[in-house]
C-alpha positions as CSV (number, residue, x, y, z in Angstrom):
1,X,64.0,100.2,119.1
2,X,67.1,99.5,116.5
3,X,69.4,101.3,118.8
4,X,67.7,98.8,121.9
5,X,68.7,95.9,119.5
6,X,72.4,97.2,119.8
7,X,72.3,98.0,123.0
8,X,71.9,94.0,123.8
9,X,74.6,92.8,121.1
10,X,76.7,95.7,120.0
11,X,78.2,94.0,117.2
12,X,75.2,94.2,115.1
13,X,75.5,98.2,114.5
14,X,76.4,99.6,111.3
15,X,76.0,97.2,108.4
16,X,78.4,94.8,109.2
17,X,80.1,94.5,106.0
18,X,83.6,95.8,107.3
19,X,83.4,93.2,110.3
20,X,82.6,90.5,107.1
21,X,85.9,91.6,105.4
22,X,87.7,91.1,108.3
23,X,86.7,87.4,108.4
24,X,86.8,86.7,105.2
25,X,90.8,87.7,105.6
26,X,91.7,85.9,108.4
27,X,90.5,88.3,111.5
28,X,88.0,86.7,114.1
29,X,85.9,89.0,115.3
30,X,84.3,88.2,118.5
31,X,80.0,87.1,118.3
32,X,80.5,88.4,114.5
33,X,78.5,85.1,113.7
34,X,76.5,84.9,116.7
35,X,72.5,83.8,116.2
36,X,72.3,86.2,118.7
37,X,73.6,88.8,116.3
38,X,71.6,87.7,113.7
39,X,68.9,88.7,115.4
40,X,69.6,92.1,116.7
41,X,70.5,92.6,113.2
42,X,67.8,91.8,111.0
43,X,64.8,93.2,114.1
44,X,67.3,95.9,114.2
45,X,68.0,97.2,110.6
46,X,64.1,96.6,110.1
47,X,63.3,99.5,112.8
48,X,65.7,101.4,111.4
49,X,64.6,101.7,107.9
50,X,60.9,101.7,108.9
51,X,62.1,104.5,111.2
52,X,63.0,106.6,108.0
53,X,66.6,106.8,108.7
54,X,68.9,108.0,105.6
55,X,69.9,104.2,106.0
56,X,69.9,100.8,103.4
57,X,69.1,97.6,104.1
58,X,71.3,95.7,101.7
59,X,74.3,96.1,103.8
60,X,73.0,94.3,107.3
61,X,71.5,91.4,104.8
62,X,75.2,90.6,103.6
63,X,76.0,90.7,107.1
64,X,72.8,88.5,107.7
65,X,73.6,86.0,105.6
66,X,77.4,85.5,106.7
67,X,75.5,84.9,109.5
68,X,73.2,82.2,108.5
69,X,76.0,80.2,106.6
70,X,78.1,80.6,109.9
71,X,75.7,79.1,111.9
72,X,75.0,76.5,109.3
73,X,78.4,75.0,108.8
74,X,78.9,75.0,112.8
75,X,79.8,71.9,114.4
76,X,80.0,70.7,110.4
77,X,83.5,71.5,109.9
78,X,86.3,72.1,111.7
79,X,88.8,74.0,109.0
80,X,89.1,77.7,109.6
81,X,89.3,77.8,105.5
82,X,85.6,75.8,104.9
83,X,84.1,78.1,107.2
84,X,85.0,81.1,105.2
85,X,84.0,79.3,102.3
86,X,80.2,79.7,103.8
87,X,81.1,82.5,104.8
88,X,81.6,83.8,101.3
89,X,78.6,81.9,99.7
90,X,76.2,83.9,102.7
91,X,77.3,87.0,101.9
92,X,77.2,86.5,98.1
93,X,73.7,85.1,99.1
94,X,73.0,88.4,100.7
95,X,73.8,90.4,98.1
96,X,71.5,88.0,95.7
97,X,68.5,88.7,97.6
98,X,69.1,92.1,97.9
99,X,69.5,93.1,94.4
100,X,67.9,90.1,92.7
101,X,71.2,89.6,91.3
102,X,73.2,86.3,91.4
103,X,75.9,87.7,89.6
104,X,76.3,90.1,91.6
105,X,76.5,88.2,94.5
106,X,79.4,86.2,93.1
107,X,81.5,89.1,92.2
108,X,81.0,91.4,95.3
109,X,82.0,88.2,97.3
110,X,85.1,87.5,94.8
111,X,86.3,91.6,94.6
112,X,85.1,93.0,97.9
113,X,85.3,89.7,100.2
114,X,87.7,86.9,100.6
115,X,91.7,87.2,99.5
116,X,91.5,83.5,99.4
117,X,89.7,82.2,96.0
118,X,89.5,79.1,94.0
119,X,87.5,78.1,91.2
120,X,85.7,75.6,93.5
121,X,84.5,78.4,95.5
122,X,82.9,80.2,92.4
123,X,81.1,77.4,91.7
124,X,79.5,77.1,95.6
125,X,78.7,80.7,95.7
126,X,77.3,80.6,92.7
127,X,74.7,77.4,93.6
128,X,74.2,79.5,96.6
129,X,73.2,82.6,95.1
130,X,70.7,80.7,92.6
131,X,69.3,78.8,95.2
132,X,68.5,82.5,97.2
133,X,67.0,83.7,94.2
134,X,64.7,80.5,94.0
135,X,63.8,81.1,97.0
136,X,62.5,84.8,96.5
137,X,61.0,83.5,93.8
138,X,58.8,81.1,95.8
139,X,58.0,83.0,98.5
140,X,57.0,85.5,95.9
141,X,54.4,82.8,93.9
142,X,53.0,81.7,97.0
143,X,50.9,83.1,100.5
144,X,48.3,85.6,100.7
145,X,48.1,89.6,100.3
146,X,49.7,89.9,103.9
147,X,53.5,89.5,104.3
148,X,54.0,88.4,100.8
149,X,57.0,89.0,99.6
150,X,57.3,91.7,96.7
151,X,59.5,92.0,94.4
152,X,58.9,95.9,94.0
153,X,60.2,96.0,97.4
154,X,63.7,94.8,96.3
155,X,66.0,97.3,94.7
156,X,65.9,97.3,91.1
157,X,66.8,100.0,88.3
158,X,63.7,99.1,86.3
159,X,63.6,99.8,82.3
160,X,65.0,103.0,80.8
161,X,63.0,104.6,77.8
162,X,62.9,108.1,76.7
163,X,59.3,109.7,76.6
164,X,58.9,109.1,73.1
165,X,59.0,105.3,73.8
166,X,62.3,104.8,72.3
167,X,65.3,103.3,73.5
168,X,67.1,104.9,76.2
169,X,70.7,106.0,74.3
170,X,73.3,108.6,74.7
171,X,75.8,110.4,72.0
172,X,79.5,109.6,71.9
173,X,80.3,112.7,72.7
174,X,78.3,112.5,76.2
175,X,80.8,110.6,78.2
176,X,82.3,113.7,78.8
177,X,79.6,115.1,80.6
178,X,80.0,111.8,82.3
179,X,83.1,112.3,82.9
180,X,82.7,115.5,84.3
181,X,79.8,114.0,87.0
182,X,82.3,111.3,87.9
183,X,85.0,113.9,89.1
184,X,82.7,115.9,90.8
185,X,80.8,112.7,92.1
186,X,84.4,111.8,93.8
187,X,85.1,115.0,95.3
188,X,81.3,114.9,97.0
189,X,82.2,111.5,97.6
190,X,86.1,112.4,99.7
191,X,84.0,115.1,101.4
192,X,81.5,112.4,102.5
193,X,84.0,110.2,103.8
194,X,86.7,112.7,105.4
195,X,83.4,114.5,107.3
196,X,82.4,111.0,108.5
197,X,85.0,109.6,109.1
198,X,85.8,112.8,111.9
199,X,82.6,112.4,112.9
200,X,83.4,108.8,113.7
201,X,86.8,109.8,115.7
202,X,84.6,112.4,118.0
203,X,82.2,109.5,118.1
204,X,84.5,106.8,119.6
205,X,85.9,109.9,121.7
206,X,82.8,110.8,123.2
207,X,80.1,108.7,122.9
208,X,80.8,104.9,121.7
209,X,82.6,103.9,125.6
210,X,78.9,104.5,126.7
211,X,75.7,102.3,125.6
212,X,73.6,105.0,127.5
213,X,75.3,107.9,125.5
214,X,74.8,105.9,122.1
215,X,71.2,105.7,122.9
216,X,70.6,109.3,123.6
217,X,72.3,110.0,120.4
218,X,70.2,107.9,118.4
219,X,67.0,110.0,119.9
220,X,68.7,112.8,119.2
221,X,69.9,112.1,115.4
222,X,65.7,110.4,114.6
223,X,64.6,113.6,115.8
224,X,66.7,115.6,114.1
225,X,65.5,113.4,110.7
226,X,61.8,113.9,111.1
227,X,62.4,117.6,111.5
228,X,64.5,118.4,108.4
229,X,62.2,115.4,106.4
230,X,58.9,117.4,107.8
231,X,59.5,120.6,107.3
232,X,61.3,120.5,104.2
233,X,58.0,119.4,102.4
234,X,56.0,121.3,104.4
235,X,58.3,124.6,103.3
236,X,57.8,123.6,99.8
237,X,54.8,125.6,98.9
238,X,54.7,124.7,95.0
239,X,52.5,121.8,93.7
240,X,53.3,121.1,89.9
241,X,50.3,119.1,88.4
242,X,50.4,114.9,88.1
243,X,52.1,113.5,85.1
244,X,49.5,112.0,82.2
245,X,49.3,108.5,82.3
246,X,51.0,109.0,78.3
247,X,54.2,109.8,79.9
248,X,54.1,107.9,83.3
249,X,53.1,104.5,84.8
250,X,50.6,103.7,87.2
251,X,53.2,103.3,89.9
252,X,54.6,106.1,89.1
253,X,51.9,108.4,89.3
254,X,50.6,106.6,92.5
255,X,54.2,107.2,94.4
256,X,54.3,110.8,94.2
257,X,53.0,112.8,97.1
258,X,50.3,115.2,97.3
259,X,51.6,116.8,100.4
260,X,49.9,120.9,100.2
261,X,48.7,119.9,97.0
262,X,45.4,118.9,95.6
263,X,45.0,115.3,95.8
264,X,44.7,113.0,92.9
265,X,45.7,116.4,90.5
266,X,48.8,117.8,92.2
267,X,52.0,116.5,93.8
268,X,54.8,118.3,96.0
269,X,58.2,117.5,94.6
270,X,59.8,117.8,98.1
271,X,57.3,114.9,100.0
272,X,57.6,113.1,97.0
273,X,61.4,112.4,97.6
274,X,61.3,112.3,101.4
275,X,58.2,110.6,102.0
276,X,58.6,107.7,99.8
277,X,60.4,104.4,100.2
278,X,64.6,105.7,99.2
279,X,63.5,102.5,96.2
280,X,60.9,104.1,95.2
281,X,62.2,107.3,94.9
282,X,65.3,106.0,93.1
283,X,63.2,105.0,91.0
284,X,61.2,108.2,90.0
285,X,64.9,109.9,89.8
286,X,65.6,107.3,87.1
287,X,62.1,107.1,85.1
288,X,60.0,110.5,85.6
289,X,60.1,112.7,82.3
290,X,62.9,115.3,82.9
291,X,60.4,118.1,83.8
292,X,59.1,116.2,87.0
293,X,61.3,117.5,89.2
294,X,62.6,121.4,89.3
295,X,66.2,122.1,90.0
296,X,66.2,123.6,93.2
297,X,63.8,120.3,94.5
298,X,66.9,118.2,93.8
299,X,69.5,120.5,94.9
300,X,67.6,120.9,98.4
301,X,67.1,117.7,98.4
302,X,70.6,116.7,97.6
303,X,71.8,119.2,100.4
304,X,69.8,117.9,103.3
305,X,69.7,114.5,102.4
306,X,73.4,113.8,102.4
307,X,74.0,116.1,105.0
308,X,71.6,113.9,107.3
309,X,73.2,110.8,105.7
310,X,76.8,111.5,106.8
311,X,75.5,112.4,110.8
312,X,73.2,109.2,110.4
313,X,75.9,106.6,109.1
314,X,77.5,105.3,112.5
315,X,75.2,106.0,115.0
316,X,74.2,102.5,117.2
317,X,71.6,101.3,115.0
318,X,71.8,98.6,111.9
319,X,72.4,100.1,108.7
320,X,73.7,100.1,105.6
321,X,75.0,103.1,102.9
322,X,74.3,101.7,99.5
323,X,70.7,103.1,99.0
324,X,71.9,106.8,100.6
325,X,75.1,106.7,98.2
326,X,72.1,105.9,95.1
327,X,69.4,108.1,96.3
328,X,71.9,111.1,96.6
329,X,73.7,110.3,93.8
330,X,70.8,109.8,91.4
331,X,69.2,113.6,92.9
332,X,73.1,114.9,91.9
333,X,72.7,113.3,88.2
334,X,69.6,114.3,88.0
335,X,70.2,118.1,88.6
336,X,73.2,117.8,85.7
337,X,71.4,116.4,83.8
338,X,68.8,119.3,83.7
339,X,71.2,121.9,83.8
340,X,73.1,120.0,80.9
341,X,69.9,119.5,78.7
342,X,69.3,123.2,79.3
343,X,72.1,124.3,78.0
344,X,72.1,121.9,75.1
345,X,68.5,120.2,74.0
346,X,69.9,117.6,72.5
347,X,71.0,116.1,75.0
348,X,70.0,112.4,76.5
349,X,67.3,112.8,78.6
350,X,68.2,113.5,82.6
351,X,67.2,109.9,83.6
352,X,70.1,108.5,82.1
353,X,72.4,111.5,83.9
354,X,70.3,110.2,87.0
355,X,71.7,106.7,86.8
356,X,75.2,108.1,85.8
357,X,75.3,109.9,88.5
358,X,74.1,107.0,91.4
359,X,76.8,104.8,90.1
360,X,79.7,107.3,90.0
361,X,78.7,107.7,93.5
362,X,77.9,104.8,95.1
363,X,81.8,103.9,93.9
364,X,83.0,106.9,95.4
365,X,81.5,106.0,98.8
366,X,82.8,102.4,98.4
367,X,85.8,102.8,97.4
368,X,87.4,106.2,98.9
């Protein structure tokens, strides 16, 4: 069905962030901010993600809300420099509703967006991103169990403690360990985008001249997916038992999966990363005690999951990279961090290596 939405406006593929940029510098772009794109976008990238596609939704909302601000200040203004001024404002919007972060909405649209900036415009995208955030806030106070909007459904990093209910912390001498992820974090990253960007060149080659092609391939690449997500779980043949509520919240315990295992005791640390919502799994990355998942769960994991991520990002269906560059990154932390605190106990804990490790390469992706 996402790949369908395409196949009526083909500028809505991919998450639309690149085709943003290009606006935001002076490059029209035909039916970029088209209501008509808009709407392939948003049905689109939700069929997608639903689908359980390595995929985010963060990038086609930027996207969506250039959109929205392009279709607002139509017929409004006539000066190709206003219009990218809403421009900027609905993709710093996007980013606020994404993240729940204002600030960040301001500062992606100031260093990743527009060449053209003027203290005016901070202040606009700044009401802007406020007034976004209000709104989630709303629609979160208000309406019934059904469609409501949840706040545990946007992407967020949550609190860090260690299991002793401390502080999350880190020793001095720890940032080289963290300097050490961030290297290898950047080669994983240049292999990432060297692979797809060749992938992309056999892609416009072979299949992007031809909207039947780019349909077949989306079949094709889901089933592939569902395979490798289904039988990678259902290979995993050890159950370790369910955290104590001591050293784990109620969410947490509720998210992992009992795939094989014995429900409501046991939980499968493969179907626990694959089968949950990429947020939530971030999450349990991040906040699990450091014996929750076993070394060679997150380097499987790691493997397959990028590996299906770098064939997945380009194919004719709305999507978006940041949550894949998190989720794998925070597995990659994760697994140093276990084989660091192995090594050396005293160590911070492998959550904190998890979030190390999610940020080093989300930037690699970015910015490579």
């Amino acid at each position: 069905m996402a790949s369908l939405f395409v196949w009526i406006e083909p500028v809505s593929a991919g998450s639309g962030i690149p085709e943003v940029k290009c606006y935001l510098n002076g490059i029209d772009l035909p039916r970029v901010g088209n209501p008509k794109t808009l709407l392939c976008k948003v049905l689109g990238v939700i069929c997608s993600v639903s689908a359980g596609l390595p995929v985010g939704k963060e990038g086609p909302m930027v996207h969506s809300g250039a959109v929205v601000a392009t279709t607002v200040s139509s017929g409004q203004t006539r000066n190709d420099r206003e219009k990218r001024d809403f421009v900027a404002c609905g993709a710093a919007a996007g980013v606020c509703t994404a993240f729940s972060a204002p600030i960040g909405g301001i500062l992606f649209a100031l260093e990743e967006g527009t060449s053209y900036w003027s203290q005016s415009l901070t202040w606009k995208t700044f009401v802007c991103s406020m007034l976004a955030l209000s709104a989630l806030y709303m629609l979160n106070s208000v309406g019934s169990q059904f469609g409501k909007v949840g706040f545990n459904k946007l992407f967020s990093f949550g609190n860090f403690v260690f299991e002793d209910g401390g502080q999350s912390s880190f020793a001095v001498f720890e940032l080289i360990p963290f300097v050490v992820i961030g290297i290898i974090g950047g080669l994983i990253g240049a292999v990432f985008n060297d692979t797809n960007r060749r992938i992309t060149l056999w892609r416009i080659q072979r299949i992007n001249h031809s909207k039947r092609r780019r349909l077949v391939e989306v079949g094709l690449v889901s089933m592939l997916v569902s395979i490798v997500s289904f039988l990678l779980p259902l290979a995993w043949h050890k159950c370790k038992p369910l955290p104590d509520s001591s050293v784990a919240s109620e969410w947490q315990i509720e998210s992992l999966v009992a795939f094989g295992c014995k429900a409501g005791e046991e939980y499968n640390e493969m179907a626990s990363l694959m089968f949950t919502d990429p947020g939530d799994a971030i999450r349990l990355l991040f906040h699990l005690h450091h014996h929750a998942f076993s070394n060679w769960a997150l380097f499987v994991f790691f493997i397959f999951y990028i590996s299906l991520a770098v064939v997945v990002y380009g194919i004719a269906v709305p999507s978006g990279l940041f949550v894949p560059s998190l989720l794998s990154g925070a597995a990659f932390g994760r697994l140093f961090g276990n084989l660091a605190h192995a090594l050396y106990p005293g160590l911070a804990y492998s959550n904190t290596y998890a979030l190390i490790g999610a940020v080093r390469k989300h930037f690699q992706f970015e910015y490579f």
